[in-house]
DRENLO-413366 format. One record per residue: y, x, z of N, C-alpha, C in turn; residue in three letters. Coordinates in steps of 0.1 Angstrom, whole numbers, plus 5000, padded with zeros to 4 digits. Atoms other than C-alpha are relative to their C-alpha. Layout:
+------+------+------+------+------+------+------+------+------+------+
:   ny :   nx :   nz :  cay :  cax :  caz :   cy :   cx :   cz : resn :
+------+------+------+------+------+------+------+------+------+------+
:    Y :    X :    Z :    Y :    X :    Z :    Y :    X :    Z :  ALA :
...
+------+------+------+------+------+------+------+------+------+------+
% end
This chain:
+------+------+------+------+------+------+------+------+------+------+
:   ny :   nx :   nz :  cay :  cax :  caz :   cy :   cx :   cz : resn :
+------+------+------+------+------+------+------+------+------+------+
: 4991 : 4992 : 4991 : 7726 : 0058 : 2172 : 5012 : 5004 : 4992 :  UNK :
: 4991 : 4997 : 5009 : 7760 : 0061 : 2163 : 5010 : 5016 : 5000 :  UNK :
: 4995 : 4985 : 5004 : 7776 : 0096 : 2149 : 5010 : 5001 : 5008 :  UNK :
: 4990 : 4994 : 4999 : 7799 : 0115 : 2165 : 5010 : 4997 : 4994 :  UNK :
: 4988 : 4996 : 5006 : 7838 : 0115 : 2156 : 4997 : 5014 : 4996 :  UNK :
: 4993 : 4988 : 5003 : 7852 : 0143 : 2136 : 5005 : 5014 : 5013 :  UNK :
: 4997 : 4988 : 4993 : 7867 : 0157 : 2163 : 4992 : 5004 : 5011 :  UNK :
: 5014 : 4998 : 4990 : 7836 : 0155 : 2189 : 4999 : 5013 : 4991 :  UNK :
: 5006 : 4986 : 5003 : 7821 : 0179 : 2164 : 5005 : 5012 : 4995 :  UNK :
: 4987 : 4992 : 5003 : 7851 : 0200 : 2155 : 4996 : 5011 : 5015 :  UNK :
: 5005 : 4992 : 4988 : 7847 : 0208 : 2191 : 4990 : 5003 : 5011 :  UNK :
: 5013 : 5001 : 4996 : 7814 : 0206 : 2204 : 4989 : 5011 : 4995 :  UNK :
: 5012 : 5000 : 5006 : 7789 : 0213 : 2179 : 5006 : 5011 : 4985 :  UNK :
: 4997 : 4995 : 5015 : 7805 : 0224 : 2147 : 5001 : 5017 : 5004 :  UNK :
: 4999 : 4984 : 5000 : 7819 : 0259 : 2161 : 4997 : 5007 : 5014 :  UNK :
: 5003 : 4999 : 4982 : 7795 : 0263 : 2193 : 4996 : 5017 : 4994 :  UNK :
: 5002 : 4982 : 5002 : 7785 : 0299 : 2176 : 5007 : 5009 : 4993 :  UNK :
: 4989 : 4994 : 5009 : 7817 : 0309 : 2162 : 5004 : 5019 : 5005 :  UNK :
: 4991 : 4992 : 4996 : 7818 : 0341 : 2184 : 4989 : 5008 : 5003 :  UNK :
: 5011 : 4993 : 4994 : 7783 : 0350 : 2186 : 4992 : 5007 : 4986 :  UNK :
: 5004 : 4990 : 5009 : 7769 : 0377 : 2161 : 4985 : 5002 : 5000 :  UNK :
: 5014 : 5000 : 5002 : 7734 : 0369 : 2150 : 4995 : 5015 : 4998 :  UNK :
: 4999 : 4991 : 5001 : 7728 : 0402 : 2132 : 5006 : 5009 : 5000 :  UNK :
: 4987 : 4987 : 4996 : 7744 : 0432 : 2146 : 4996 : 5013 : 4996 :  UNK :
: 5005 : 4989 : 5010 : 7747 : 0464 : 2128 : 4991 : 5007 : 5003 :  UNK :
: 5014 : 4997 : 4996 : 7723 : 0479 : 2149 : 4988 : 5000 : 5002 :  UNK :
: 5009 : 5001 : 5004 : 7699 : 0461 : 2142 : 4993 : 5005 : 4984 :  UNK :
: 4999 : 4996 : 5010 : 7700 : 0476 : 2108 : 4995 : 5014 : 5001 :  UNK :
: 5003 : 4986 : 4997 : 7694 : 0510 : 2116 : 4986 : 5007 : 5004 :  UNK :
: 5011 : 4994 : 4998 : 7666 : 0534 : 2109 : 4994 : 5008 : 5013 :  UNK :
: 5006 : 4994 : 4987 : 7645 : 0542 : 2135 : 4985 : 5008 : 4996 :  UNK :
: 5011 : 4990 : 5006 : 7622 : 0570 : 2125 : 4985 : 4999 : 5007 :  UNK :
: 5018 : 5003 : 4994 : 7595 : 0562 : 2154 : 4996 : 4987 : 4996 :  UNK :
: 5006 : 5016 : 5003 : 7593 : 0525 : 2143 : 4987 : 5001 : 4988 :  UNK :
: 5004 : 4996 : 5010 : 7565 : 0514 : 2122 : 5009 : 4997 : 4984 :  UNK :
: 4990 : 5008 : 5011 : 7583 : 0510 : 2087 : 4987 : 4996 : 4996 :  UNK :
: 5010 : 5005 : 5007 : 7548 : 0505 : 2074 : 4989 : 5001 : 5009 :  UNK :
: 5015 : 4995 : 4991 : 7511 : 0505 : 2081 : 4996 : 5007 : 5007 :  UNK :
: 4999 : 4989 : 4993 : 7508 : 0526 : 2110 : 4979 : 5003 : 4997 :  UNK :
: 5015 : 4999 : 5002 : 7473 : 0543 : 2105 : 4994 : 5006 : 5009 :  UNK :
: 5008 : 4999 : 4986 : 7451 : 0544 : 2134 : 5014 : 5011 : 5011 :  UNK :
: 4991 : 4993 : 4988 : 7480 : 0556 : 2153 : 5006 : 5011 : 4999 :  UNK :
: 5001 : 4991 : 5002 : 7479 : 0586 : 2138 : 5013 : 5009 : 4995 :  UNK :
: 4984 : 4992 : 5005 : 7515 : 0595 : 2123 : 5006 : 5000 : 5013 :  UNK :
: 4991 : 4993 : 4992 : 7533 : 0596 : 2156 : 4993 : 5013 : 5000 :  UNK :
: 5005 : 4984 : 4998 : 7515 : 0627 : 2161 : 5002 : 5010 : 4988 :  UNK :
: 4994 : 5000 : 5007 : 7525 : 0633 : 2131 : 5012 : 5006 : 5000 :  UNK :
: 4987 : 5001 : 4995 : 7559 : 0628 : 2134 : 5006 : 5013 : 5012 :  UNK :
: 5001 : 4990 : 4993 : 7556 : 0654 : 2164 : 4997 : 5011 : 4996 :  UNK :
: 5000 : 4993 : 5004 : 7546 : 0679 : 2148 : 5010 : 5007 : 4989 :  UNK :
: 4985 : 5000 : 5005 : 7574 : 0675 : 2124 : 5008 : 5006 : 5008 :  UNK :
: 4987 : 4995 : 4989 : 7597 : 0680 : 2152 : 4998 : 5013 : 5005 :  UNK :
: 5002 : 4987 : 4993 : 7579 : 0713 : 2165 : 5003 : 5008 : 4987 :  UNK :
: 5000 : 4990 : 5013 : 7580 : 0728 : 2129 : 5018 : 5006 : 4995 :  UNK :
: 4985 : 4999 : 5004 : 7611 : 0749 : 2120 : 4999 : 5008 : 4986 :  UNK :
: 4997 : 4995 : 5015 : 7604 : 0762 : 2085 : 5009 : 4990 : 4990 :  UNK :
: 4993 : 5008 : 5008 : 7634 : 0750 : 2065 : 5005 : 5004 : 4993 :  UNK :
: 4993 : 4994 : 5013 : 7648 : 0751 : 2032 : 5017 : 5001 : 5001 :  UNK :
: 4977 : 4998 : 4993 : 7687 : 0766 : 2031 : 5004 : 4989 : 4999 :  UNK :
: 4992 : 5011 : 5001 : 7698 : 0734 : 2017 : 4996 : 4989 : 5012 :  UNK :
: 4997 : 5008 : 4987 : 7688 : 0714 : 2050 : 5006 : 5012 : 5009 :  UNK :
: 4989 : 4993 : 4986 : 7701 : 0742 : 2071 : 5015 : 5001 : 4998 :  UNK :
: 4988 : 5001 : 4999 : 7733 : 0739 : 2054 : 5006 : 4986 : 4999 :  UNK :
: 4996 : 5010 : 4996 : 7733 : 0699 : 2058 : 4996 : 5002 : 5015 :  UNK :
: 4996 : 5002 : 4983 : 7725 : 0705 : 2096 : 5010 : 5006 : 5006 :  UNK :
: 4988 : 5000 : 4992 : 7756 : 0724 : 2100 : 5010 : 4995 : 4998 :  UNK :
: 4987 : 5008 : 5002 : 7775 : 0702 : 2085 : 4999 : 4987 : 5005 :  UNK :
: 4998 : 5010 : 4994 : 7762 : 0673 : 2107 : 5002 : 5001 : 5013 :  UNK :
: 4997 : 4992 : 4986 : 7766 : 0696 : 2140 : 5013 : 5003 : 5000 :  UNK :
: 4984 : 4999 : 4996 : 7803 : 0704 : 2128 : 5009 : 4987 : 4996 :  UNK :
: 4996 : 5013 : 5006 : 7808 : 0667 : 2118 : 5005 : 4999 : 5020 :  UNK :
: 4998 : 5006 : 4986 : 7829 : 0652 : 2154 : 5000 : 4990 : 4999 :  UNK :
: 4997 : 5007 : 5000 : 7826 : 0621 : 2141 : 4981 : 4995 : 4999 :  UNK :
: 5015 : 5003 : 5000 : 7789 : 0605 : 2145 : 4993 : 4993 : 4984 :  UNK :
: 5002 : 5005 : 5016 : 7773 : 0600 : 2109 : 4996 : 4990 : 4996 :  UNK :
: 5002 : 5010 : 5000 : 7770 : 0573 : 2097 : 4989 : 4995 : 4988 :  UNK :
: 5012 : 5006 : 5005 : 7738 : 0552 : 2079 : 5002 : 5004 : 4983 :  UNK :
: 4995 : 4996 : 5012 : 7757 : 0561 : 2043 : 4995 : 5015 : 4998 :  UNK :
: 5002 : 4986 : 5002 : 7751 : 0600 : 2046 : 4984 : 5007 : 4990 :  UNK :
: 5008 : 4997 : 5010 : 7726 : 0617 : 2023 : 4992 : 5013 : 5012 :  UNK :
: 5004 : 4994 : 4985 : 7715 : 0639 : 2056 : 5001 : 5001 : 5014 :  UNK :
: 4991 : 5007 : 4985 : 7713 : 0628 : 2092 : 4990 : 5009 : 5007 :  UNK :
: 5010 : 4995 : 4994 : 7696 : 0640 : 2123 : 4997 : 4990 : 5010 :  UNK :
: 4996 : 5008 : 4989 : 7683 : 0614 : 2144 : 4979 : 5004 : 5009 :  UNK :
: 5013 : 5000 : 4991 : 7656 : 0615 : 2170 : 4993 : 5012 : 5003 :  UNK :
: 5014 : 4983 : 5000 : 7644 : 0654 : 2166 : 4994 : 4997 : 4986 :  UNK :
: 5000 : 5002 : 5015 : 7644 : 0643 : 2128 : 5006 : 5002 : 4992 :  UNK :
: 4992 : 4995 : 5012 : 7658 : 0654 : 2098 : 4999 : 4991 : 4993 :  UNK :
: 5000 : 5008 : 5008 : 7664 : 0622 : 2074 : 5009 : 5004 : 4990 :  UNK :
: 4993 : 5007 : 5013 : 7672 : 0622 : 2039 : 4999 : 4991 : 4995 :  UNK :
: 4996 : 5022 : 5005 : 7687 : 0587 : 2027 : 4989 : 4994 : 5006 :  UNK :
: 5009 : 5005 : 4995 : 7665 : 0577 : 2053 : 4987 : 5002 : 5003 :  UNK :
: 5013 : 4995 : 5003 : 7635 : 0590 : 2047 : 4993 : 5014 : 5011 :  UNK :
: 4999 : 4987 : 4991 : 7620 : 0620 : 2074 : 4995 : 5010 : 4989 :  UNK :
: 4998 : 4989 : 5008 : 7623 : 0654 : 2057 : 4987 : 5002 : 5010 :  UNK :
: 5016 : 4991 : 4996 : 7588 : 0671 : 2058 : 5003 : 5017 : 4999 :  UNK :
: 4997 : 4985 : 5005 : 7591 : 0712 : 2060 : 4991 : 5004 : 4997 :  UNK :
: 5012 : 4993 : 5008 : 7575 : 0735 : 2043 : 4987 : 5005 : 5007 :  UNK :
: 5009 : 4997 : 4995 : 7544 : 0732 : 2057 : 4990 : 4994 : 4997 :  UNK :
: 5012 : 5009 : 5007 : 7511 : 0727 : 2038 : 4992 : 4991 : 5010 :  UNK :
: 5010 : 5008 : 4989 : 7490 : 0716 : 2069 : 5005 : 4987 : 5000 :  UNK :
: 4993 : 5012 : 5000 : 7518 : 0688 : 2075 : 4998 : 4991 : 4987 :  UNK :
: 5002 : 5008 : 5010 : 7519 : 0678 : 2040 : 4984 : 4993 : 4995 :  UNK :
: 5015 : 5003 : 5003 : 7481 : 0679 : 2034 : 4992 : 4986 : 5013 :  UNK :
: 4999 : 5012 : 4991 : 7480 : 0655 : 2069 : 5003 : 4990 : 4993 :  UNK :
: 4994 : 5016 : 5001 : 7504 : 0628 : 2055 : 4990 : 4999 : 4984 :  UNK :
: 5010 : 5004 : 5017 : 7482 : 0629 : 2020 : 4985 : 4995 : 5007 :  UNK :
: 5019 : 5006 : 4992 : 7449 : 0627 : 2044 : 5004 : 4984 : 5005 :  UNK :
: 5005 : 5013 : 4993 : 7462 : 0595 : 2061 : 5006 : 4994 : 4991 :  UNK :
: 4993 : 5010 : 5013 : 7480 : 0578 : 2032 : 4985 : 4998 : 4991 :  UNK :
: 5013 : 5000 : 5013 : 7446 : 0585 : 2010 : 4984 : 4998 : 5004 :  UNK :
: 5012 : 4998 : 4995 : 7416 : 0596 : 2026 : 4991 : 4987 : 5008 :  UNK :
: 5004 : 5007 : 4988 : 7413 : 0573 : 2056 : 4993 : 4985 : 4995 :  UNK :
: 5006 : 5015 : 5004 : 7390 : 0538 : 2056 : 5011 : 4989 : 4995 :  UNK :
: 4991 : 5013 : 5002 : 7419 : 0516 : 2055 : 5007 : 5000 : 4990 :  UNK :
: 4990 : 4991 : 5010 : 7441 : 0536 : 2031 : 4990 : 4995 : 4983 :  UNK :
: 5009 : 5005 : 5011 : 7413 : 0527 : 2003 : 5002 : 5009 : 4986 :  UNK :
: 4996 : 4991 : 5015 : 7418 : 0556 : 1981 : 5011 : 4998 : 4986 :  UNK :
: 4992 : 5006 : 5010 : 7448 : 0545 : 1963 : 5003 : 5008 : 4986 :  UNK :
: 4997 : 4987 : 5012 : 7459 : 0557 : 1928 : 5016 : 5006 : 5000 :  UNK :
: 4983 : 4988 : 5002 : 7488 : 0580 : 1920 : 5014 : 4995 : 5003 :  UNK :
: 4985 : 5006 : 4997 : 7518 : 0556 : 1916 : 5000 : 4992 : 5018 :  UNK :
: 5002 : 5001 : 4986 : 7506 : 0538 : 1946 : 4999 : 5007 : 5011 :  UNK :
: 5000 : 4991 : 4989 : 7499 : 0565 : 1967 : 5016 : 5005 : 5001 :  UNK :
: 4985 : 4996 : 4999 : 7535 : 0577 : 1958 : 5010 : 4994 : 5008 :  UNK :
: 4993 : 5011 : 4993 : 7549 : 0546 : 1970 : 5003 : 4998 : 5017 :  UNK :
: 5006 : 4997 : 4982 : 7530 : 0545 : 2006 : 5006 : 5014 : 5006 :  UNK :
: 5003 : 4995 : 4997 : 7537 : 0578 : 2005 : 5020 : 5004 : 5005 :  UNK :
: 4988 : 4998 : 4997 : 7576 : 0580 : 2002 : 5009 : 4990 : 5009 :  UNK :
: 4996 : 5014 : 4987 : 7581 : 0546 : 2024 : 5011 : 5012 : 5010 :  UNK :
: 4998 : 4992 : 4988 : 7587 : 0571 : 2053 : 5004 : 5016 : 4999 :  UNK :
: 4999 : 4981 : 4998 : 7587 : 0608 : 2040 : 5005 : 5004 : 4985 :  UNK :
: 4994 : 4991 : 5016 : 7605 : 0634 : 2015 : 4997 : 5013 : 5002 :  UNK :
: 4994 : 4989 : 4997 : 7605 : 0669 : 2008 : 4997 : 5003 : 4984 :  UNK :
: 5000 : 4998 : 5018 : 7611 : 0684 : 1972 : 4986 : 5004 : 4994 :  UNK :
: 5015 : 4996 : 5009 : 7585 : 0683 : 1945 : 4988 : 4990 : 5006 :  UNK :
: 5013 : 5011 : 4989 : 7566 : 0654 : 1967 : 4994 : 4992 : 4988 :  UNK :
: 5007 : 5008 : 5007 : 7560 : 0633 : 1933 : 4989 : 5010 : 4992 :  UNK :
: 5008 : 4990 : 5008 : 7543 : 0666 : 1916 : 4988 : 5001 : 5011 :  UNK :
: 5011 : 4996 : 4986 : 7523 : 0674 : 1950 : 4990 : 4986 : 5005 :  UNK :
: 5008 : 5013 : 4999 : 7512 : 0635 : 1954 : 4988 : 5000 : 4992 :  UNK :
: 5007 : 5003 : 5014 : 7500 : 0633 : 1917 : 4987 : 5009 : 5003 :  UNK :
: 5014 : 4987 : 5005 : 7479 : 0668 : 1919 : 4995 : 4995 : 5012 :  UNK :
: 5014 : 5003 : 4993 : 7462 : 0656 : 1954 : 4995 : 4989 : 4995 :  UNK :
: 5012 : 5013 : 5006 : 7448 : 0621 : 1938 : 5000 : 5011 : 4991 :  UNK :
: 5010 : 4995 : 5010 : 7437 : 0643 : 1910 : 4992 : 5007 : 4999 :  UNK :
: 5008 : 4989 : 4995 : 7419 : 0665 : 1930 : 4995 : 4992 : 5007 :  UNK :
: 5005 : 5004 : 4988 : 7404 : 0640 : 1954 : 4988 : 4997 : 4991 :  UNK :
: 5012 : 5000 : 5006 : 7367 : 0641 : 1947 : 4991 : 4985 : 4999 :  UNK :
: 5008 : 5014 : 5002 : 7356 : 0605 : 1956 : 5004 : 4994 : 4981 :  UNK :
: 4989 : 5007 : 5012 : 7384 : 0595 : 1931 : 4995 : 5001 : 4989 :  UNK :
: 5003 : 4996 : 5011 : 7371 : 0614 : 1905 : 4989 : 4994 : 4995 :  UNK :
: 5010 : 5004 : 5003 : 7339 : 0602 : 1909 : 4999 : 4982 : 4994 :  UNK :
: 5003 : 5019 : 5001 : 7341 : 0563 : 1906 : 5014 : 4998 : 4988 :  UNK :
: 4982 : 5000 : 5009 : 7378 : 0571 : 1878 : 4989 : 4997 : 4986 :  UNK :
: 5001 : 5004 : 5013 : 7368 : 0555 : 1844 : 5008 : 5007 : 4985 :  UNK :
: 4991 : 4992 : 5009 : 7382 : 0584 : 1820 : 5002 : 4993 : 4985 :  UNK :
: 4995 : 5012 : 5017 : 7398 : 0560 : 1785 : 4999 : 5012 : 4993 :  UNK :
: 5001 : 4987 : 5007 : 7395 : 0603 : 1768 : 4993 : 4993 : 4989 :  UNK :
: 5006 : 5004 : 5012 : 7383 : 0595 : 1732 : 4985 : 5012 : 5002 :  UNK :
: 5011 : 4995 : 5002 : 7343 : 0610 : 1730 : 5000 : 5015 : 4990 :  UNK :
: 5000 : 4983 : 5006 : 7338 : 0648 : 1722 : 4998 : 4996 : 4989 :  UNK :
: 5003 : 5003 : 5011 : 7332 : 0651 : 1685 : 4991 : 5007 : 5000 :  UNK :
: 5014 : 4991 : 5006 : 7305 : 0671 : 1669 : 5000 : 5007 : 4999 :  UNK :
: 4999 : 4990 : 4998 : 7291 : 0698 : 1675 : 5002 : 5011 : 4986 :  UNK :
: 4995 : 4992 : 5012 : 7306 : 0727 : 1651 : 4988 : 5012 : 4999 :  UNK :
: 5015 : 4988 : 4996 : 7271 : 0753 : 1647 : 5009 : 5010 : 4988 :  UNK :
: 4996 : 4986 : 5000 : 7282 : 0789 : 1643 : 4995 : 4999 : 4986 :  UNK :
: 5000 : 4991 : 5013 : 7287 : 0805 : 1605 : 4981 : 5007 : 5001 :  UNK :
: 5011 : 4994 : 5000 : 7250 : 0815 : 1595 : 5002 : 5015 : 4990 :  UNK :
: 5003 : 4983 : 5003 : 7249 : 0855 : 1591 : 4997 : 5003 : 4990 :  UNK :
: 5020 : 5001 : 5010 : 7233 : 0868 : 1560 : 5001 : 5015 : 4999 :  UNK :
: 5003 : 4981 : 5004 : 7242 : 0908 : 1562 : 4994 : 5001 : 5019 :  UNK :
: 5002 : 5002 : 4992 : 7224 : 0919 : 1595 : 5010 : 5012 : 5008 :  UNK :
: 4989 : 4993 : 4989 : 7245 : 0934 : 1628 : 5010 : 5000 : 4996 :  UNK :
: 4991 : 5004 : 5005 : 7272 : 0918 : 1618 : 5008 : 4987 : 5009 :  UNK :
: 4995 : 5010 : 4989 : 7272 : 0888 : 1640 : 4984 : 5003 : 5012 :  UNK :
: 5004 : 4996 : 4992 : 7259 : 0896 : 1672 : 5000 : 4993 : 5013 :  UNK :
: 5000 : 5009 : 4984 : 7251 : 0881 : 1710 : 4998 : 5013 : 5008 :  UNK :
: 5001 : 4991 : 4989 : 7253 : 0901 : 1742 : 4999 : 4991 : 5012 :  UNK :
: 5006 : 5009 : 4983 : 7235 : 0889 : 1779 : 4997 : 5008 : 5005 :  UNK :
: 5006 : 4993 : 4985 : 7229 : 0902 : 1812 : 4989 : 4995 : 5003 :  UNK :
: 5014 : 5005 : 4987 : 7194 : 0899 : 1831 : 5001 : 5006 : 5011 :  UNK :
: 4994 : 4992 : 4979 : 7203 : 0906 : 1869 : 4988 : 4999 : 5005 :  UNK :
: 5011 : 5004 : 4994 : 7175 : 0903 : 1894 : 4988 : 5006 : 4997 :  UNK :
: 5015 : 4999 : 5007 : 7151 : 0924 : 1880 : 4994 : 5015 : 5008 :  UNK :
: 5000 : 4989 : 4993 : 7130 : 0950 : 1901 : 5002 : 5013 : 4999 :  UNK :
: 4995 : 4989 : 5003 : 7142 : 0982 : 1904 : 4990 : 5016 : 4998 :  UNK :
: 5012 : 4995 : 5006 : 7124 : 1006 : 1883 : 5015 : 5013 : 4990 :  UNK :
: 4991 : 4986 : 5001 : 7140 : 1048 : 1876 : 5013 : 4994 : 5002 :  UNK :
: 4989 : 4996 : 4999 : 7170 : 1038 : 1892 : 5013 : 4985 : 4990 :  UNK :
: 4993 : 5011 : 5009 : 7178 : 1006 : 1871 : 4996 : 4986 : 5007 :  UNK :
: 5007 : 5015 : 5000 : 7175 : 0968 : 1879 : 5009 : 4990 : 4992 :  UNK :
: 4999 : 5009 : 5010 : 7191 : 0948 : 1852 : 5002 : 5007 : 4987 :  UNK :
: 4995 : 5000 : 5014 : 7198 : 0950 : 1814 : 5006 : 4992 : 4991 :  UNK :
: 4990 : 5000 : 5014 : 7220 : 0948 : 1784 : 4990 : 4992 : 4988 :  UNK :
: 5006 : 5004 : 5008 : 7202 : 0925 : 1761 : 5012 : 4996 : 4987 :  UNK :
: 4992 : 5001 : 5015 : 7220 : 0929 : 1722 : 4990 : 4996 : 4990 :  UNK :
: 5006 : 5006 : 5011 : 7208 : 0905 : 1697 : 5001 : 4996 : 4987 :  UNK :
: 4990 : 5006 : 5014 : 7215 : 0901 : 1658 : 4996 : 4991 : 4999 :  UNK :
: 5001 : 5018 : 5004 : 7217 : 0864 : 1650 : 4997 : 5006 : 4988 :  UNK :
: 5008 : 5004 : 5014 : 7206 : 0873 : 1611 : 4984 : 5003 : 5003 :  UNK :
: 5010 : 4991 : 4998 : 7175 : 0896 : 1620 : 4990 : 4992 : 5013 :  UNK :
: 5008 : 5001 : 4987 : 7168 : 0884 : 1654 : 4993 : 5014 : 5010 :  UNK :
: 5006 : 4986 : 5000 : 7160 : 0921 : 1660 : 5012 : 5005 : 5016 :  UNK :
: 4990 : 5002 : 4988 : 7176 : 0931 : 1698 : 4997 : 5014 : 5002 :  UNK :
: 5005 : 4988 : 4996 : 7181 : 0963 : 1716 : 5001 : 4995 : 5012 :  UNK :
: 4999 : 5006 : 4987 : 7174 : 0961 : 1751 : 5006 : 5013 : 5008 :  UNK :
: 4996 : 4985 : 4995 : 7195 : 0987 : 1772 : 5000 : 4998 : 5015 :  UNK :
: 5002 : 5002 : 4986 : 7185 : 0995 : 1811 : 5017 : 5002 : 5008 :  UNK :
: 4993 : 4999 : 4997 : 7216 : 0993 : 1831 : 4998 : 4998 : 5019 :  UNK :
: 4998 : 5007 : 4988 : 7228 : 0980 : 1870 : 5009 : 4986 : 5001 :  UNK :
: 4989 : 5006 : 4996 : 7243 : 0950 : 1884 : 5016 : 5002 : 5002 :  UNK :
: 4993 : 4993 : 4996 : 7265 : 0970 : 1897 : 5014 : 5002 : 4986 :  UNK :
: 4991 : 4994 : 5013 : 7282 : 0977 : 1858 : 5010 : 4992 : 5000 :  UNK :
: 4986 : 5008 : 4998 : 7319 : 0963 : 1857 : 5000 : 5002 : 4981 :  UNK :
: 4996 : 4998 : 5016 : 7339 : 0960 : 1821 : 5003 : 5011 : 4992 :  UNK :
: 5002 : 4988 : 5004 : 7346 : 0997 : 1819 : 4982 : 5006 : 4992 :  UNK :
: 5016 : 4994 : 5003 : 7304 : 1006 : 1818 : 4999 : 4988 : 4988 :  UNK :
: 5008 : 5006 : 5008 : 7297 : 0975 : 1795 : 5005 : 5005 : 4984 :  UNK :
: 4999 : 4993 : 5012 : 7320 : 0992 : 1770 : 4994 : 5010 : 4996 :  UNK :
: 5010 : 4991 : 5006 : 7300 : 1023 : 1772 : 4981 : 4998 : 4997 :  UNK :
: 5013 : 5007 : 5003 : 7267 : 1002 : 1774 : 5002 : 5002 : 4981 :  UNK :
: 4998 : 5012 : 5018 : 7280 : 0985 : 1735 : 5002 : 5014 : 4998 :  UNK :
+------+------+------+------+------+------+------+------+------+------+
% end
């Protein structure tokens, strides 16, 4: 089959989408309900909504939302504070307010959930700022994995092995080095139910003094 001339495809073929705009800027643009990531069991729009009901905010977004309310010009994808949707975005990201319940949510479905698979710290950081900011979020990430109890349990600690045990200076004058213990629980007899047990470590020799549960730090000084 023989080719085309030059100028067949000059005007044909060559510039048949010279006027048509594949990607349009709009397509570019954050959309705070979209998923950007793993949506997890459905569960961040609701999310998301509650965001939008919450109005505890720090001054510094209340003084970028009056400066995007007295902006007359509509802001544009560059800005370092936007409002889009009943959202608060910084550099994209939706602003979380100061609200532990909220925060302790997006750490439950980022971490906790079957699918989420308990991730570790840098990773959970990752997942975690895809979609969300609010200040101090990489300190607040770190301490919930280090508090999550599975985690702890199955974490392989590299800590170098306790050393040896150091055994207490041996006594040689007596009541000199001394031990002091409570016995609680004990039945009540004139008026007393526990005691002050004082023991010399050289002697072994103890006094036992009747007291109450009841005795705080003030009484144990007049106990000694």
């Amino acid at each position: 089959m023989p080719y085309p001339d030059n100028q067949t495809i000059k005007g044909g073929v060559e510039n048949d989408n010279s006027n048509i705009t594949l990607l349009k800027p709009e397509y570019f643009c954050i959309c705070a309900m979209c998923q950007g990531h793993l949506l997890i069991d459905g569960l961040e729009k609701e999310t998301l909504s509650k965001i939008r009901k919450c109005t505890d905010l720090d001054e510094e977004v209340i003084k970028a939302l009056k400066n995007i309310k007295g902006e007359k010009k509509k802001s544009i994808r560059g800005d370092k504070w936007i409002e889009e949707q009943g959202l608060i975005l910084f550099r994209g990201k939706v602003y979380v307010l100061r609200d532990e319940e909220l925060k302790k949510e997006i750490m439950h479905l980022h971490h906790n959930t079957s699918i989420s698979g308990h991730p570790g710290c840098w990773k959970m950081l990752e997942l975690v700022m895809r979609n969300y900011w609010w200040p101090g979020i990489s300190k607040y990430v770190l301490s919930y994995v280090d508090r999550c109890d599975i985690c702890q349990r199955g974490k392989a600690f590299p800590e170098m092995p306790a050393g040896k045990l150091m055994p207490n200076p041996i006594p040689n004058v007596p009541w000199m080095d001394i031990s002091m213990d409570f016995i609680m629980g004990l039945p009540e007899a004139q008026g007393y139910n526990a005691i002050l047990v004082v023991c010399d470590r050289f002697t072994k020799q103890v006094h036992i003094i009747p007291t109450t549960k009841e005795t705080n730090s003030l009484g144990l000084v007049h106990l000694y």
